[in-house]
MARVEX-17311 format. One record per atom (N, C-alpha, C, CB): residue number from 1; residue in one letter; atom name; x, y negated, z. Coordinates in nm, 2 decimals, always signed. Glycine has a CB too. Layout:
REM residues N
PAKE; n; res; atom; c1; c2; c3
PAKE; NUM; a; CA; X; Y; Z
...
END
This chain:
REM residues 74
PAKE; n; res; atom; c1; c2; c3
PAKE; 1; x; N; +0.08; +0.12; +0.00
PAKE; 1; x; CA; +0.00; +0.00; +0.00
PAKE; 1; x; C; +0.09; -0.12; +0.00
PAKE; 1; x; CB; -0.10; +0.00; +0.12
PAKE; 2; x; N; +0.07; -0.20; -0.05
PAKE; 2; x; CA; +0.11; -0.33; -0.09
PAKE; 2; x; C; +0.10; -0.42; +0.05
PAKE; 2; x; CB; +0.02; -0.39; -0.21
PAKE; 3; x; N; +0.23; -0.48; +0.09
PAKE; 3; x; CA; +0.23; -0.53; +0.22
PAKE; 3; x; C; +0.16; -0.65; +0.22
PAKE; 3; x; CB; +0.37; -0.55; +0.27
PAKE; 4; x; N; +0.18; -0.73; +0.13
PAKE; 4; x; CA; +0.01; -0.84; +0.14
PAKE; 4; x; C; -0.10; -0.82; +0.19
PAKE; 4; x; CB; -0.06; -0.86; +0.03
PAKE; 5; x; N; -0.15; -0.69; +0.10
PAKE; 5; x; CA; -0.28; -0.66; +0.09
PAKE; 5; x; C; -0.29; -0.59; +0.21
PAKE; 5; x; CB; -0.33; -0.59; -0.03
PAKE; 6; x; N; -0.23; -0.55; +0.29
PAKE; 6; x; CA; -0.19; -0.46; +0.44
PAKE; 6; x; C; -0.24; -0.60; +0.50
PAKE; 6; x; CB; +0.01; -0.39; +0.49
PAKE; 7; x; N; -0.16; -0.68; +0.51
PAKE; 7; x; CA; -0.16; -0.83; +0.59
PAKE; 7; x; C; -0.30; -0.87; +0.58
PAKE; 7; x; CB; -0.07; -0.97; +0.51
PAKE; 8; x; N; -0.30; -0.90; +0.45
PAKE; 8; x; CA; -0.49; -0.96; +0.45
PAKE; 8; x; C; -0.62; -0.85; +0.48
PAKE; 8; x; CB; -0.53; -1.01; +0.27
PAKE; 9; x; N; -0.60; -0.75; +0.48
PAKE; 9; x; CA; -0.71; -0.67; +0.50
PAKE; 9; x; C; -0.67; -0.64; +0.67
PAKE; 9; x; CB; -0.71; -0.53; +0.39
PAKE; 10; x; N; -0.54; -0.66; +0.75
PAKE; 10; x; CA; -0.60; -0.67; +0.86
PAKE; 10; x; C; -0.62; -0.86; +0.90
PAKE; 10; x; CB; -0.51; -0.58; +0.98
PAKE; 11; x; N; -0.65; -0.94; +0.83
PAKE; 11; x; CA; -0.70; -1.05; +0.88
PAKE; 11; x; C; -0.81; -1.00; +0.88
PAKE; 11; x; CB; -0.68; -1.17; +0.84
PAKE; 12; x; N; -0.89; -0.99; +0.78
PAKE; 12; x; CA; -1.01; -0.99; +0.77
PAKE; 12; x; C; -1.06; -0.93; +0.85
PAKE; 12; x; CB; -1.04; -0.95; +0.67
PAKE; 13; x; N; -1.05; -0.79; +0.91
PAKE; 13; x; CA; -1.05; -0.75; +1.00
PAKE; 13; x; C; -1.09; -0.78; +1.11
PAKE; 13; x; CB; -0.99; -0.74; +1.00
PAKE; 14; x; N; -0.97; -0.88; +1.19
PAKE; 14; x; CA; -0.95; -0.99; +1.28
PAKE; 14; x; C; -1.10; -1.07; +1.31
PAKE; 14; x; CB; -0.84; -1.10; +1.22
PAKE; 15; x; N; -1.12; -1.13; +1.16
PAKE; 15; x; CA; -1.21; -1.21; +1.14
PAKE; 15; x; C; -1.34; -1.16; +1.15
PAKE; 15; x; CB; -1.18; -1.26; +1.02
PAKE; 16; x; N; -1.35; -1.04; +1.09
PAKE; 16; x; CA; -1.47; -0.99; +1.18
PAKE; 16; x; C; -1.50; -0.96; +1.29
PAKE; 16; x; CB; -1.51; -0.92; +1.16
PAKE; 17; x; N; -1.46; -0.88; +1.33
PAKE; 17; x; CA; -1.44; -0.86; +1.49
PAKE; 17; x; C; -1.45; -1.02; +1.56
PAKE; 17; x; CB; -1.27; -0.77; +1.53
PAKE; 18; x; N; -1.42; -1.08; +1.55
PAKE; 18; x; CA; -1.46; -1.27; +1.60
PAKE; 18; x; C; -1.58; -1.29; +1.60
PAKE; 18; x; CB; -1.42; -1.41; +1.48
PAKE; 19; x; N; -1.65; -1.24; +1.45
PAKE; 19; x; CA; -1.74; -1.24; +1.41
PAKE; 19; x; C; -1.88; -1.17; +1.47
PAKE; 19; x; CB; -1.70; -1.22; +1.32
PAKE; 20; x; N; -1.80; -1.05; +1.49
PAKE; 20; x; CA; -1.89; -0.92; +1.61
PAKE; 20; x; C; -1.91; -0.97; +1.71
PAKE; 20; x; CB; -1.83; -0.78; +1.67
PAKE; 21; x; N; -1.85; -1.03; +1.76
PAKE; 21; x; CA; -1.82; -1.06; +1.92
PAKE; 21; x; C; -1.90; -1.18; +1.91
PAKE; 21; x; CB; -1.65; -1.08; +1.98
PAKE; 22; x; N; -1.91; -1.25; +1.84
PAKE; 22; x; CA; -1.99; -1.41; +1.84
PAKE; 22; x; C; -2.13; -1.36; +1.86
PAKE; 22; x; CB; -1.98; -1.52; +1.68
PAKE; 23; x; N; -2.17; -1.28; +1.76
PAKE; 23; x; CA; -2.30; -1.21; +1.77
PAKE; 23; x; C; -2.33; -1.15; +1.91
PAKE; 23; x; CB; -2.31; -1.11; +1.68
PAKE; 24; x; N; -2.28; -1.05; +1.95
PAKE; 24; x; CA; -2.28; -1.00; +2.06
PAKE; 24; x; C; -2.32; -1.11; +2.17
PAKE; 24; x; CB; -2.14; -0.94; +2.08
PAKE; 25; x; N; -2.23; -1.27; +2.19
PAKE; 25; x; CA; -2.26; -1.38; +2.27
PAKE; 25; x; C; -2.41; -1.39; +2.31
PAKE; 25; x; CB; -2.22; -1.49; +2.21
PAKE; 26; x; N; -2.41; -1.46; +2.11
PAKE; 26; x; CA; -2.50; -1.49; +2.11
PAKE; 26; x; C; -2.66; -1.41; +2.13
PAKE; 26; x; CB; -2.46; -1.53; +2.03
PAKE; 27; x; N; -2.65; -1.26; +2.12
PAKE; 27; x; CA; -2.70; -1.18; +2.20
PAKE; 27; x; C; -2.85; -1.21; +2.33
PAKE; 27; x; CB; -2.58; -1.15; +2.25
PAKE; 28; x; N; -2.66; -1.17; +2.37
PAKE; 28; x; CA; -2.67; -1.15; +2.57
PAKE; 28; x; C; -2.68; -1.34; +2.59
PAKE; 28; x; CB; -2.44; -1.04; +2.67
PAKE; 29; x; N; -2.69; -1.41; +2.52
PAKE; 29; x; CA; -2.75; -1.55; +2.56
PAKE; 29; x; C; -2.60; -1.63; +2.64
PAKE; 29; x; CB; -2.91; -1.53; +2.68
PAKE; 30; x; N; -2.46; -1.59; +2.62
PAKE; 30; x; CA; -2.36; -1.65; +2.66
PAKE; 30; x; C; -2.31; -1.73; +2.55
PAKE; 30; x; CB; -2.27; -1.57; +2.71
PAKE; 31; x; N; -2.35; -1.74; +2.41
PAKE; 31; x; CA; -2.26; -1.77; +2.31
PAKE; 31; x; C; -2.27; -1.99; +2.32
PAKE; 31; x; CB; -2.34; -1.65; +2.13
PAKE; 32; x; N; -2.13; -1.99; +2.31
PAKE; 32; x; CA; -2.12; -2.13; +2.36
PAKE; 32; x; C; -2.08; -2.18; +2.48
PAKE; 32; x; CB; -2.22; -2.18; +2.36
PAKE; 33; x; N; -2.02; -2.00; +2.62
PAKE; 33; x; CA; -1.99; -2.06; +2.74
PAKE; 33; x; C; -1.85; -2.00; +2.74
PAKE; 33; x; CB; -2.08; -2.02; +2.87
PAKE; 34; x; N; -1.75; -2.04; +2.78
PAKE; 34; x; CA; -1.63; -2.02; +2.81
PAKE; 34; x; C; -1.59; -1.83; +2.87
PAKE; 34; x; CB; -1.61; -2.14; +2.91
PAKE; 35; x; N; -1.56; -1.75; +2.81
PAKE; 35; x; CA; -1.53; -1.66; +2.83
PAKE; 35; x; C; -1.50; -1.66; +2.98
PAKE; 35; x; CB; -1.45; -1.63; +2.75
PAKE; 36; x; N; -1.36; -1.71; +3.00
PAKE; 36; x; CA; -1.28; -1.72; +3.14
PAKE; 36; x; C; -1.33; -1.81; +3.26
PAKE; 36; x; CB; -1.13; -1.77; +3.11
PAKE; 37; x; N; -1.42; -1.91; +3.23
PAKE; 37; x; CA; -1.48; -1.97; +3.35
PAKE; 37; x; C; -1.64; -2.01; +3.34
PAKE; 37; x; CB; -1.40; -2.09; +3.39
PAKE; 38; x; N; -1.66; -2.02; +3.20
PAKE; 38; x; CA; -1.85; -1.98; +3.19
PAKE; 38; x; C; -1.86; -2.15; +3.17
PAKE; 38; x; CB; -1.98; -1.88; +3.38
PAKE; 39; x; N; -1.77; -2.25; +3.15
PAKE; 39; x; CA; -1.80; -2.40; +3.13
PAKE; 39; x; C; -1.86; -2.37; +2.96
PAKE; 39; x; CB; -1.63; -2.53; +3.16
PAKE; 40; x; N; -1.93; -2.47; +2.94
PAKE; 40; x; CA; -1.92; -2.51; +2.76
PAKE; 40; x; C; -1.85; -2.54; +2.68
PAKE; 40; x; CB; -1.98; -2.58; +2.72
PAKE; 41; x; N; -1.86; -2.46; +2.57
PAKE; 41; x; CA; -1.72; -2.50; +2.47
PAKE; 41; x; C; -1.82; -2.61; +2.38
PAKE; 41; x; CB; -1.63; -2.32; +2.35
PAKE; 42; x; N; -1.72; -2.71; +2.35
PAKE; 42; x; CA; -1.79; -2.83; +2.32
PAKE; 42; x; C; -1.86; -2.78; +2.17
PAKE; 42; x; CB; -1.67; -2.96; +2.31
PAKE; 43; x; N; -2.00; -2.88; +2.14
PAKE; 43; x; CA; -2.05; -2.84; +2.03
PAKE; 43; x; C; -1.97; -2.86; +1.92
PAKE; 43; x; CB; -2.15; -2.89; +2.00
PAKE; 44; x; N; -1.88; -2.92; +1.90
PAKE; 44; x; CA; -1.74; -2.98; +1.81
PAKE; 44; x; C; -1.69; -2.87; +1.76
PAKE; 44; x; CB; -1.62; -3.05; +1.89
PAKE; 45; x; N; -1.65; -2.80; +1.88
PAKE; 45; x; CA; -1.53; -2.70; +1.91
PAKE; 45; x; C; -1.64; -2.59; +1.84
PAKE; 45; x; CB; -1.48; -2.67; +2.11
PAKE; 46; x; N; -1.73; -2.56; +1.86
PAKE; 46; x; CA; -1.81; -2.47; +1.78
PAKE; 46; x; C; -1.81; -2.45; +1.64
PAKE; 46; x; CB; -1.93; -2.49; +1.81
PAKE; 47; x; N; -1.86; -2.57; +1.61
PAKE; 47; x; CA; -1.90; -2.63; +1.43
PAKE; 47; x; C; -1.74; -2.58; +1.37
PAKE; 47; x; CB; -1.93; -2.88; +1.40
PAKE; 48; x; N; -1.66; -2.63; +1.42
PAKE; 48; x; CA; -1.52; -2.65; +1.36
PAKE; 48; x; C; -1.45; -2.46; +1.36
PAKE; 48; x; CB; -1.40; -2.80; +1.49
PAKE; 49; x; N; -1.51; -2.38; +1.47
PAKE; 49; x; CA; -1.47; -2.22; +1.47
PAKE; 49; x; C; -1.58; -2.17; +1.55
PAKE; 49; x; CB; -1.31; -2.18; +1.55
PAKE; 50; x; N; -1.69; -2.12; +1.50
PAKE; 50; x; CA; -1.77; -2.07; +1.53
PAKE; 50; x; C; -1.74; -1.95; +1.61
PAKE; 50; x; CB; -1.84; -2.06; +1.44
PAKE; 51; x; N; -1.69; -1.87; +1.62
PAKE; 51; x; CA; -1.60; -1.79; +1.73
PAKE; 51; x; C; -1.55; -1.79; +1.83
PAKE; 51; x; CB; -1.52; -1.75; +1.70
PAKE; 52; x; N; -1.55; -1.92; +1.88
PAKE; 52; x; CA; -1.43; -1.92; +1.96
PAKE; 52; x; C; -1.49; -1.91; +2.09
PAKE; 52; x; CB; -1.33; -2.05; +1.95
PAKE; 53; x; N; -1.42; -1.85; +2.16
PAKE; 53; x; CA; -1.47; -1.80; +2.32
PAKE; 53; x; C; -1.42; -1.85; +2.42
PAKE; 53; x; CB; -1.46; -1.69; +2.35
PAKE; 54; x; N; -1.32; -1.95; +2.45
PAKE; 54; x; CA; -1.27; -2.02; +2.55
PAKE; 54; x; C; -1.29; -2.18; +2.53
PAKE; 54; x; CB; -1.12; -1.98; +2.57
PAKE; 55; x; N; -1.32; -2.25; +2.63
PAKE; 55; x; CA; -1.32; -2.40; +2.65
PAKE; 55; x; C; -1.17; -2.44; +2.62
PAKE; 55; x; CB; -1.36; -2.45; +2.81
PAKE; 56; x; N; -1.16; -2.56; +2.61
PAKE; 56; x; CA; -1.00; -2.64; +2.57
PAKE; 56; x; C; -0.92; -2.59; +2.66
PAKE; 56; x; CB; -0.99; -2.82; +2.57
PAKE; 57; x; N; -0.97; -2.62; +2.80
PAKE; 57; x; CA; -0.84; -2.60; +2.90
PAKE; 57; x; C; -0.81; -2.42; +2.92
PAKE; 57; x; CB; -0.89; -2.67; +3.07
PAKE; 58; x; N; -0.87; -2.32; +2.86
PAKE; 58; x; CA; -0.78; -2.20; +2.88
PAKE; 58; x; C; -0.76; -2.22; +2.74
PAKE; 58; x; CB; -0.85; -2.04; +2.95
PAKE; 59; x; N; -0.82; -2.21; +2.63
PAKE; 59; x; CA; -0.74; -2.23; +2.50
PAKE; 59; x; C; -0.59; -2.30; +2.52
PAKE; 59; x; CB; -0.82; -2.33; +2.41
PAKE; 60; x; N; -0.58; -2.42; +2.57
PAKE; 60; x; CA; -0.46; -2.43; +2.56
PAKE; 60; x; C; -0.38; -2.34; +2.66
PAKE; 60; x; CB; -0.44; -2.56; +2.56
PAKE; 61; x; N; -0.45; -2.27; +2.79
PAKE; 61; x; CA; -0.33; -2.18; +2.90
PAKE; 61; x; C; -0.32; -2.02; +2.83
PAKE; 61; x; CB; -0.42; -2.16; +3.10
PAKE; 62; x; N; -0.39; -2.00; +2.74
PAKE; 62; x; CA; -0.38; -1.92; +2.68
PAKE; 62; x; C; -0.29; -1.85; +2.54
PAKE; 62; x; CB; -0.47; -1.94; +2.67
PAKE; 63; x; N; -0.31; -1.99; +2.48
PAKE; 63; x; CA; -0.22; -2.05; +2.37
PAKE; 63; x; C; -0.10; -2.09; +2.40
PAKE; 63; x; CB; -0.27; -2.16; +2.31
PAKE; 64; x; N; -0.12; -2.19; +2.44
PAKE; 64; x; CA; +0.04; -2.27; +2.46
PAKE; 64; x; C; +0.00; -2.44; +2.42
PAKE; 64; x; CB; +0.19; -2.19; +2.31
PAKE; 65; x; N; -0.15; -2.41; +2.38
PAKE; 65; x; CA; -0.17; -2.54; +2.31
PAKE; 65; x; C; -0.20; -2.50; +2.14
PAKE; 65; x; CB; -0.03; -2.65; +2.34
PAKE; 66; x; N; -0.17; -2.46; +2.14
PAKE; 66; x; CA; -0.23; -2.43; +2.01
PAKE; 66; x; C; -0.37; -2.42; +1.93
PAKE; 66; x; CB; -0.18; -2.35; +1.99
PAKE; 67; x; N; -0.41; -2.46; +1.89
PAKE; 67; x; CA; -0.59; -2.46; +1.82
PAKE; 67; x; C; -0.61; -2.35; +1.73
PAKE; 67; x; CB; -0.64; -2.61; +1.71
PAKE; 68; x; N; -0.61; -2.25; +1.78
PAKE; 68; x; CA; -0.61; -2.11; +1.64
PAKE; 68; x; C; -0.80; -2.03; +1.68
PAKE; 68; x; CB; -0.42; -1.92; +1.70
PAKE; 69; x; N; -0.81; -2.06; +1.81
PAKE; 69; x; CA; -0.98; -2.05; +1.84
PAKE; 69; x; C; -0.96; -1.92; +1.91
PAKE; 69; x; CB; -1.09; -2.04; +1.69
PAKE; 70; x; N; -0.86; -1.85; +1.91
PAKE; 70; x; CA; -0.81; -1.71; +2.04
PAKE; 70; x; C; -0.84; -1.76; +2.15
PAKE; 70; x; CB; -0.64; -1.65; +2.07
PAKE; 71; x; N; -0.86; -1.65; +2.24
PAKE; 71; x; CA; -0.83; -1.65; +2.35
PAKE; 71; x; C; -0.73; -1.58; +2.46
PAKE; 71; x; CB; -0.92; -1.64; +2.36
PAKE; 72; x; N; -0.60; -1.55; +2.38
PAKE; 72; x; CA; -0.53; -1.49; +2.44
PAKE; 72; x; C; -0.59; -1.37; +2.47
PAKE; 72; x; CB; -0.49; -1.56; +2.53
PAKE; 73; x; N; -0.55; -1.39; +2.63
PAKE; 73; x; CA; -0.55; -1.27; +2.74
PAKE; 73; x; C; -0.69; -1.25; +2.74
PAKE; 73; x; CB; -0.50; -1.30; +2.89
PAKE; 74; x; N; -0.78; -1.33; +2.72
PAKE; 74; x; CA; -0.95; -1.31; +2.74
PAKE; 74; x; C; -1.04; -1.27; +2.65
PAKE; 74; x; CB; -1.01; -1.42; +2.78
END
């Protein structure tokens, strides 16, 4: 297999599973609260990475600071 297409077929991947898990949130009626302390992730923060599961302040203790929409350890 072609090491690109190795690369991109597991983003995509990645990307779903973000994607599973948003659903899942949105579910169980959490989607929009901070994984690690249950505050709101800003509506901003949403629009811009619909996925993302941590508020700014563990995003960045998680990250390093970085805006990639992970949550690390969580």
């Amino acid at each position: 297999m072609d090491e690109h297409y190795e690369s991109e077929l597991a983003q995509s991947t990645r990307v779903l599973d973000d994607v599973d898990r948003a659903l899942e949130r949105l579910s169980a009626g959490t989607y929009g609260s901070c994984e690690a302390c249950d505050a709101p992730i800003l509506g901003a923060d949403l629009v811009a990475d619909p996925t993302r599961r941590v508020c700014e302040q563990h995003l960045a203790l998680s990250s390093g600071g970085s805006d990639d929409g992970s949550a690390g350890a969580y």
